[in-house]
DOKE-174946 format. One record per residue (C-alpha): z, x, y negated; residue number from 1. Coordinates in Angstrom, 1 decimal, m for minus. Each point is the difference from the previous one (the first is absolute). Example, Ala and Ser with C-alpha at 12.3 -4.5 7.8 and 13.67 -1.06 7.14 Angstrom:
     c3     c1     c2  nr
    7.8   12.3    4.5   1
   m0.7    1.4   m3.4   2
This chain:
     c3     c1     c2  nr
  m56.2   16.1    2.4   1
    3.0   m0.6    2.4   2
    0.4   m3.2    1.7   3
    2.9   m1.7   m0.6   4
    1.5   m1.3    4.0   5
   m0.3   m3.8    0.6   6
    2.9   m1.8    1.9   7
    0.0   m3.6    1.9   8
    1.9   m2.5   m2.4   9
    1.4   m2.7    2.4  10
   m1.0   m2.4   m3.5  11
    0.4   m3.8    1.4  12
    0.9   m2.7    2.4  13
   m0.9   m3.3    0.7  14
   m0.2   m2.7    3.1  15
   m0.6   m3.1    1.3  16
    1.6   m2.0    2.6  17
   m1.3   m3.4    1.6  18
    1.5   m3.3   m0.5  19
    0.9   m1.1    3.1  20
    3.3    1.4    1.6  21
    0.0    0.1    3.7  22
    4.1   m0.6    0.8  23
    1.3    1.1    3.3  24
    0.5   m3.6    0.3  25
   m3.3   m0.9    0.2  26
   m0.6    2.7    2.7  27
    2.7   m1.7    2.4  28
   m2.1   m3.3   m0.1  29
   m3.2    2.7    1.3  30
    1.6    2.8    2.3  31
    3.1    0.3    2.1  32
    1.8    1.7   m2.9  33
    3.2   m0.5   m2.0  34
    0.5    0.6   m4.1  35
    3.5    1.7    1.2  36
   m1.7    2.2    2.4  37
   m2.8    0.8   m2.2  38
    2.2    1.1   m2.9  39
    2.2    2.3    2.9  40
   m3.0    1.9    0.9  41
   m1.8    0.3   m2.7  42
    1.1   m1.4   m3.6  43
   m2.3   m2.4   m0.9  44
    0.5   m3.2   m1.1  45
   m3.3   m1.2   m1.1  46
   m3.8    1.5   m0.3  47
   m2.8   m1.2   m2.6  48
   m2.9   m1.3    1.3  49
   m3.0   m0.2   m1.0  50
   m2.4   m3.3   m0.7  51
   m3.0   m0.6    2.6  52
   m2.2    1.0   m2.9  53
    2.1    2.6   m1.6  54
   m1.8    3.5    0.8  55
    1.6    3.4    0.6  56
   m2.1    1.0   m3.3  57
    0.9   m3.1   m1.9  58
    3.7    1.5    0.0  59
   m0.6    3.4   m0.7  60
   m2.3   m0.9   m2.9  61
    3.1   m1.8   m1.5  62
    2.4    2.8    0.7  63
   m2.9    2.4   m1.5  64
   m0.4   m1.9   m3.5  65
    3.7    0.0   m0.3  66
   m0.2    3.5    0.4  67
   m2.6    1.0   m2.0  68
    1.4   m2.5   m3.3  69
    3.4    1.9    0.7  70
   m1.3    3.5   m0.3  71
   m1.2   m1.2   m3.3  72
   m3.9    1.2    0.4  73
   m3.1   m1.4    0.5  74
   m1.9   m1.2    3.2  75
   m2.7    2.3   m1.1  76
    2.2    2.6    0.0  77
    0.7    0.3    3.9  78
   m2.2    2.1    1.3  79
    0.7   m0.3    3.9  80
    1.3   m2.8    1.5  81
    1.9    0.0    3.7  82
    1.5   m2.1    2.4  83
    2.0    0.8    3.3  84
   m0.3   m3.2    2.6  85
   m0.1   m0.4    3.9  86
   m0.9   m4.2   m1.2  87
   m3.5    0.8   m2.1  88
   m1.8   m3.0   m0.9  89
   m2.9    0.9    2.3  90
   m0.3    1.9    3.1  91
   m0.5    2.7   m0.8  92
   m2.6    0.0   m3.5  93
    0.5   m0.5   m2.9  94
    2.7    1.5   m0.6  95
    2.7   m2.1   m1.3  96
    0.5    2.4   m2.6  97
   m3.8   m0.9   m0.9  98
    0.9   m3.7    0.0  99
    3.1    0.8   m2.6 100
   m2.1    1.8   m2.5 101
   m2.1   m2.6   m0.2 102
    2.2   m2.5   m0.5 103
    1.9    1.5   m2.5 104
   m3.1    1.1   m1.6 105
   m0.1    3.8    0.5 106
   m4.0    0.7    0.6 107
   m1.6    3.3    0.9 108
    3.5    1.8    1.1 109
    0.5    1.9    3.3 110
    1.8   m2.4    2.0 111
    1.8    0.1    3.5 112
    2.3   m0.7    2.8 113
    2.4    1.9    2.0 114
    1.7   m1.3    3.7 115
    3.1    1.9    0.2 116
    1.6   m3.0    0.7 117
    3.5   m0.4   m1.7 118
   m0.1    3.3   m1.3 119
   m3.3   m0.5   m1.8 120
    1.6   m0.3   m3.7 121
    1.5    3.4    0.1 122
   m3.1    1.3    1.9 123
   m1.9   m1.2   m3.2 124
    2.5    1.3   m2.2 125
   m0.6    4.1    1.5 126
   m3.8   m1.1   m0.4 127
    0.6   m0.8   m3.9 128
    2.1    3.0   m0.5 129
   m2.9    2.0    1.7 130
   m2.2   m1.8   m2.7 131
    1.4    0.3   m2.9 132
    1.1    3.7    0.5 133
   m3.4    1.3    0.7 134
   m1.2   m1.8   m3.2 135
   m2.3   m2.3    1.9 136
    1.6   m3.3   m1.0 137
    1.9   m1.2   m3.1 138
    1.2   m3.5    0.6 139
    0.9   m1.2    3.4 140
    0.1   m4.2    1.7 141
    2.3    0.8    3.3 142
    0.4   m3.1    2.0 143
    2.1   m1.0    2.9 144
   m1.3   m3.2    1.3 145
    0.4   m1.6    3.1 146
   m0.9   m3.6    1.8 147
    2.3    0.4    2.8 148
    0.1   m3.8    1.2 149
   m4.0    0.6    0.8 150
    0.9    2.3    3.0 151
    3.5   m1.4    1.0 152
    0.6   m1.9    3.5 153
    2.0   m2.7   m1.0 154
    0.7   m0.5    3.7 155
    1.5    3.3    0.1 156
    3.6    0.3   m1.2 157
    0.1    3.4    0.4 158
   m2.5    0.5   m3.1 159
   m0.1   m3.5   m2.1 160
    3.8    0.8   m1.5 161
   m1.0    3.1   m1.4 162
   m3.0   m0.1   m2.4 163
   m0.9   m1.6   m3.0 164
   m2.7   m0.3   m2.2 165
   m0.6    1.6   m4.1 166
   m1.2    2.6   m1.9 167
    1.0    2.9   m2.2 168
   m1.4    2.5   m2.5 169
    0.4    2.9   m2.0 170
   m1.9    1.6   m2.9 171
    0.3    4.0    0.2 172
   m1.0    2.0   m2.9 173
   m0.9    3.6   m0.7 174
    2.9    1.5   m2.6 175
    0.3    3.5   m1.8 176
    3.9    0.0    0.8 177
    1.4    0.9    3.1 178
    3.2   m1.8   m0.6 179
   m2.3   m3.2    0.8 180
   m1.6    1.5    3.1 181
    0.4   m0.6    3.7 182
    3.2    2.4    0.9 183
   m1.5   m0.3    3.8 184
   m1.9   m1.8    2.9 185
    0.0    0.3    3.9 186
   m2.5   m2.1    2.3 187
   m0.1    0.4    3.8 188
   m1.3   m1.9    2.8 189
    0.0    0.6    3.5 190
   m2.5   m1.8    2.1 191
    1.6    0.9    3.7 192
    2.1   m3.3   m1.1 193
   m3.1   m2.4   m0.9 194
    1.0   m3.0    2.4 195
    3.4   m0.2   m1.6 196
   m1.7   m2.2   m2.8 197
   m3.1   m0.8    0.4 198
   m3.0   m3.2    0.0 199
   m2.0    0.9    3.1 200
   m3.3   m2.1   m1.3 201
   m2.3   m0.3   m1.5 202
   m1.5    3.5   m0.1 203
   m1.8    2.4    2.3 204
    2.6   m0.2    2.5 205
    0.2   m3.3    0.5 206
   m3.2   m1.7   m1.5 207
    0.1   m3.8   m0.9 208
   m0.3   m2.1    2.9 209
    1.5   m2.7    2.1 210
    2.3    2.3    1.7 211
    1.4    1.1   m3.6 212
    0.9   m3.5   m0.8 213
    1.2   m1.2    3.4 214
    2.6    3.0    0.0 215
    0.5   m0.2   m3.7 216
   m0.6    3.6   m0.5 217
   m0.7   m0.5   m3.6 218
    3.5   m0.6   m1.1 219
    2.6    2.8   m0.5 220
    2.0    1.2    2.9 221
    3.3    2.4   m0.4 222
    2.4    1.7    2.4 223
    2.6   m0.9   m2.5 224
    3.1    2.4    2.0 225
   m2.1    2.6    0.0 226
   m1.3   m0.1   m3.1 227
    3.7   m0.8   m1.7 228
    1.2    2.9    1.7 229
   m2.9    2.2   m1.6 230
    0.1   m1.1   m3.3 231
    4.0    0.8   m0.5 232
   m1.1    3.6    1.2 233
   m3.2    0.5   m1.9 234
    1.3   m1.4   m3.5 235
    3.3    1.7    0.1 236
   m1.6    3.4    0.5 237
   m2.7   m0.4   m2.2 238
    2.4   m1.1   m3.0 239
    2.0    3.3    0.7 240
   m2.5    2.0    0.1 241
   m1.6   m1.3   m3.6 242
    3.6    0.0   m1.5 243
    0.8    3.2    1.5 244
   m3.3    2.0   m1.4 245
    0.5   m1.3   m3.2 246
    3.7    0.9    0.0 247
    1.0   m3.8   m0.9 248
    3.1   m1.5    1.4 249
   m0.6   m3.4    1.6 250
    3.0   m1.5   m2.0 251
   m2.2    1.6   m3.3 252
   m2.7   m2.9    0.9 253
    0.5   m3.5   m2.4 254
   m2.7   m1.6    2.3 255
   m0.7    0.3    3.9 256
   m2.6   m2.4    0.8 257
   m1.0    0.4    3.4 258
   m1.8   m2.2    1.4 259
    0.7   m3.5    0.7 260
   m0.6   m0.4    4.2 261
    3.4   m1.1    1.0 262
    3.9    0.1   m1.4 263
    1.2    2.1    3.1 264
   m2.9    2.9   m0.7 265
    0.8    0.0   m3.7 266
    4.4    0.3    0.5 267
   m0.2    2.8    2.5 268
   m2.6    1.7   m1.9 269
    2.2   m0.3   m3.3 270
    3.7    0.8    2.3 271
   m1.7    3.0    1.3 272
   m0.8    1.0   m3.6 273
    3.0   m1.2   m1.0 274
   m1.5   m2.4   m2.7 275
    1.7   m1.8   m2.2 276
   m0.4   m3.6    0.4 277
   m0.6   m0.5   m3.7 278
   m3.1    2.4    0.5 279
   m1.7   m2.0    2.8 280
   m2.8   m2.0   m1.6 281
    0.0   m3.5    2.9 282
   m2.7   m2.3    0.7 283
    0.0   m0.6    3.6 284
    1.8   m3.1   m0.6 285
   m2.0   m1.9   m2.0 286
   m3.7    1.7    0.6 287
    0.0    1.5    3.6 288
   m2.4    2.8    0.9 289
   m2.8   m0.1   m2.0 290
   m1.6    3.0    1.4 291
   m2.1    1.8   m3.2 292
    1.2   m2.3   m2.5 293
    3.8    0.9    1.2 294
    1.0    2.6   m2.9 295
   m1.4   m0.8   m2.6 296
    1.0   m3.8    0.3 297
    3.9    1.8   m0.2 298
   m0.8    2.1   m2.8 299
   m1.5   m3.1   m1.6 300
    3.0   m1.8    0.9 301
    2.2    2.8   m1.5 302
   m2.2    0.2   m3.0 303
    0.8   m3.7   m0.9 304
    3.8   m0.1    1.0 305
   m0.1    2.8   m3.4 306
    1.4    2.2    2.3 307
   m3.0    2.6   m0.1 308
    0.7    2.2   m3.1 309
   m2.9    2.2   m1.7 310
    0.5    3.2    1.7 311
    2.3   m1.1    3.0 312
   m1.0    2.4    2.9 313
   m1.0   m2.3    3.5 314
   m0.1    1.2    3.3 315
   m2.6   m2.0    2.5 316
   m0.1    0.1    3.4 317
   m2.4   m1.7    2.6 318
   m0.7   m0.5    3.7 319
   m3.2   m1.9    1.8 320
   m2.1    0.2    2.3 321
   m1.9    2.5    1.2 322
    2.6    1.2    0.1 323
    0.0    1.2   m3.8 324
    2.8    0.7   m2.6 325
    0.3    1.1   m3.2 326
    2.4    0.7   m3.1 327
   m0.2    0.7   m3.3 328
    2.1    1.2   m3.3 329
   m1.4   m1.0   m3.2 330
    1.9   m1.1   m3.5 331
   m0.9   m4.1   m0.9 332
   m1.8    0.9   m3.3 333
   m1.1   m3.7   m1.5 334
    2.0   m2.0   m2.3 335
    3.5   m1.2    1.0 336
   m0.7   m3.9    0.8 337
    1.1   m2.2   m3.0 338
């Protein structure tokens, strides 16, 4: 008997994003900051927040059932379920993507997290292909979730314009026909660059303890040039070298959706490209970084615009900490959104 090949089917998408819109107004009445010089530097105009009581799993449950009723099958049909975060509900068990299944009612499915830190949805996304190719897994929850206002300084205006919180997920399912396969992934990391993005506590570093608070180690801390100047570097090389292996021209590509740090990453990334502006997928503006939850908030974004075709090839590309990157090429291969 031969065995017929199984491919990853990029199937579904679906998110959720909090009610409450943090304007760059409303930061000028907290930190020495301006909207004008926030939207120079970066491109954001707003961030969703999330409520007091509003978990990092509460969203990505919502972004997962979206998901799952999109891909038209059953919750009993998923038959692994994971979720990329560096905000997990608890520090550091259950896993948050524990806490999901649950919600969502999923019982008695392997279940996991990942940090990888922005670039944790494409990081899941080689781990599904992996999946699904060896025959392991069928059906596939992959969730970008992410409660950044729970480890933002809010005295710091360094950090507080940039992130935002929400959640997004994808179903990925094994098909017979390559023409719905991943084309290709890359994933990286380099850890020589860890304290260009990082929370120093709590962990076996710096344990919790009065010292922790007092020097509010448990918020996130970037050396934003530095890191800037890296991610331009990183991202444009990496897309090349995907594009070039696959012998795909970058003005072939209907969708780049890189993620959505800052404006000034995401234009000299596409200029050095030489994108099209028309294939930029944009959501700086309106979300700001939402670390995990980042790319597949844009597709979803896409997806309900009606600009996502069945079939439309997409190009990702991510940068976190770390440092870690990835990129990937896969077709969109749900239904066109109604």
């Amino acid at each position: 008997m031969v065995s017929v090949p199984l491919y990853a089917s990029f199937r579904s998408i679906g998110a959720y994003v909090p009610e409450k819109i943090l304007s760059n107004y409303d930061l000028e009445k907290m930190v020495d900051t301006s909207d004008e010089w926030i939207i120079k530097r970066t491109g954001i105009k707003q961030r969703h927040i999330a409520a007091t009581n509003e978990t990092t799993s509460d969203m990505g449950a919502k972004a997962a059932l979206l998901a799952i009723e999109r891909a038209g099958i059953s919750k009993e049909e998923i038959d692994l379920v994971m979720c990329a975060t560096v905000t997990p509900d608890y520090f550091n068990m259950p896993a948050t993507a524990c806490i999901i299944s649950d919600k969502i009612g999923i019982h008695n499915v392997q279940a996991f997290d990942i940090s990888a830190a922005c670039s944790g949805f494409v990081y899941l996304l080689t781990m599904a292909k992996a999946f699904i190719e060896s025959g392991m897994k069928k059906n596939i929850l992959v969730i970008g979730a992410e409660k950044f206002s729970s480890i933002v300084d809010y005295t710091d205006r360094t950090t507080c314009i940039l992130f935002g919180d929400g959640a997004g997920a994808a179903v990925i399912c094994a098909s017979d026909k390559k023409e719905e396969g991943f084309i290709d992934i890359h994933a990286s990391a380099d850890g020589s660059y860890a304290d260009f993005l990082m929370t120093p506590a709590p962990g076996s570093v710096h344990p919790v303890s009065q010292k922790v608070i007092d020097e509010r180690l448990n918020f996130v801390q970037m050396k934003g040039n530095e890191t800037f100047k890296l991610a331009v570097k990183t991202l444009t090389k990496d897309v090349q070298e995907i594009l070039e292996k696959n012998s795909i021209k970058a003005s072939d590509i209907p969708h780049f959706i890189p993620h959505q740090a800052n404006y000034r990453i995401i234009k000299a990334v596409g200029d050095a490209l030489g994108m099209r502006e028309d294939q930029v997928v944009l959501t700086v503006h309106k979300y700001g970084n939402t670390s995990a939850a980042s790319i597949p908030m844009a597709i979803n974004d896409l997806y309900q615009s009606g600009k996502l075709q069945t079939g439309e090839l997409m190009l990702l590309d991510t940068f976190g900490g770390g440092l870690t990157w990835a990129s990937a090429l896969l077709p969109f291969c749900g239904k066109t959104h109604s």
